[in-house]
C-alpha angles and dihedrals in degrees: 000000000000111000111189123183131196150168105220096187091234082307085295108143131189100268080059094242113131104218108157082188094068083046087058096035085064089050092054103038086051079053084231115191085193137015121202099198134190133195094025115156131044109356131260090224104069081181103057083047090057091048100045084051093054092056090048100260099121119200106258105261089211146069110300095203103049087046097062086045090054096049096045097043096247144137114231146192115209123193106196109208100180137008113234119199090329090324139117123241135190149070125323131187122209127193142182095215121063119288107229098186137338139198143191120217113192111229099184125143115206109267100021131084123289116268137178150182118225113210110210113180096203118208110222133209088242088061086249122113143214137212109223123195125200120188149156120201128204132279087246131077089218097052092043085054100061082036096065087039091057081043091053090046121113090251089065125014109009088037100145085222100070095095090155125082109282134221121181108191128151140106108310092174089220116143098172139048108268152105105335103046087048094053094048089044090063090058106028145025111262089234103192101036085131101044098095129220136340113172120104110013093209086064117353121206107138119075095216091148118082144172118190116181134183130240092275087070119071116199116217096176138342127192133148115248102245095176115138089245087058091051095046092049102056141000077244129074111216117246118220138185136180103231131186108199110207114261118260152178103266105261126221111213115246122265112245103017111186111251082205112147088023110139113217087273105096116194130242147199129217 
């Protein structure tokens, strides 16, 4: 399968306009299978929105996620971290293979902004499945350290529960070797270390963009999509890589599964 993953900036590009089909026009060009966004909803930057307005470009009214699904043909899961003037805003996942469950963790740390991590179980054509974490971490160290602690903690990662092959992508917002990307290295395979950089499209040269999986994942090939159109779309290049989960005995999810360590912001599937 292609995995791509990708910050688009609330489908604000750099010439300020807000177009979620030229969103959908670089995942299918990158001929994703499935797409771990973040920042997808109303956009961060009010400013960009008004202008994009003035030059006839109106903000969607609608839901941004379900609207990419809509355009690309795909189910999602969308985990809303924050609500922006009325308007949901988070991570969403979005597959072309069925979405068995999905859950938001809240990642937050008192007095930043509010983060997350969306759980999709993905249901696969072998009859095999795979747990999919996207996520995007804070702009402190302090705040991505505890971060990576609540990720390690029995209610995600180490949830006895995950049974499937596991890939953990999103934006770490990590530019520099450090904590983070150490604690996630004792438990999984940094999966795009030669990908290159993703942050900002213009001119990339931070790697703020990442995808760590576990020995049930084999990776064929990573790279960053570096096209005009990709540059255009988001701040952010998305990152993709070609991945073969391991083959398995369907799994049934457990009855009863602890929402421990869930924010208020429940996920949800369209």
């Amino acid at each position: 399968m292609r995995l791509v993953s990708w910050n688009i900036h609330g489908a604000v590009g750099g010439d300020g306009v807000r177009d979620l089909r030229r969103v959908a026009e670089v995942l299918q060009g990158l001929r994703a299978d499935v797409a771990a966004l973040q920042e997808v909803g109303d956009p961060q930057n009010r400013a960009a929105a008004r202008l994009a307005t003035l030059a006839g470009h109106p903000p969607d009214a609608g839901d941004d996620a379900a609207e990419l699904a809509r355009l690309l043909g795909f189910t999602v899961a969308f985990g809303p971290n924050l609500v922006v003037a009325g308007r949901p805003y988070g991570n969403a996942v979005l597959s072309r293979f069925p979405i068995a469950r999905a859950q938001n963790y809240d990642l937050s740390v008192r007095g930043r902004e509010p983060r997350g991590c969306l759980r999709a179980d993905l249901d696969l054509p072998d009859g095999g499945s795979l747990h999919l974490f996207n996520l995007h971490l804070g702009l402190s160290g302090g705040e991505r350290q505890k971060q990576a602690s609540q990720l390690l903690s029995a209610d995600l990662l180490r949830d006895t529960a995950l049974t499937a092959p596991l890939v953990v992508c999103g934006d770490f917002n990590v530019w520099l070797p450090g904590a983070v990307p150490r604690l996630l290295r004792r438990h999984l395979q940094d999966a795009a270390h030669q990908a290159g950089p993703t942050w900002p499209s213009a001119l990339p040269f931070l790697r703020l963009d990442r995808a760590y999986v576990d020995q049930g994942v084999r990776v064929l090939a990573t790279g960053v999509c570096r096209d005009a159109l990709a540059r255009r779309a988001s701040d952010h290049l998305p990152l993709w890589l070609e991945l073969v989960p391991a083959p398995q005995v369907p799994q049934q999810p457990p009855a009863g599964v602890s929402r421990t360590g869930t924010g208020q912001h429940g996920a949800r599937r369209v």
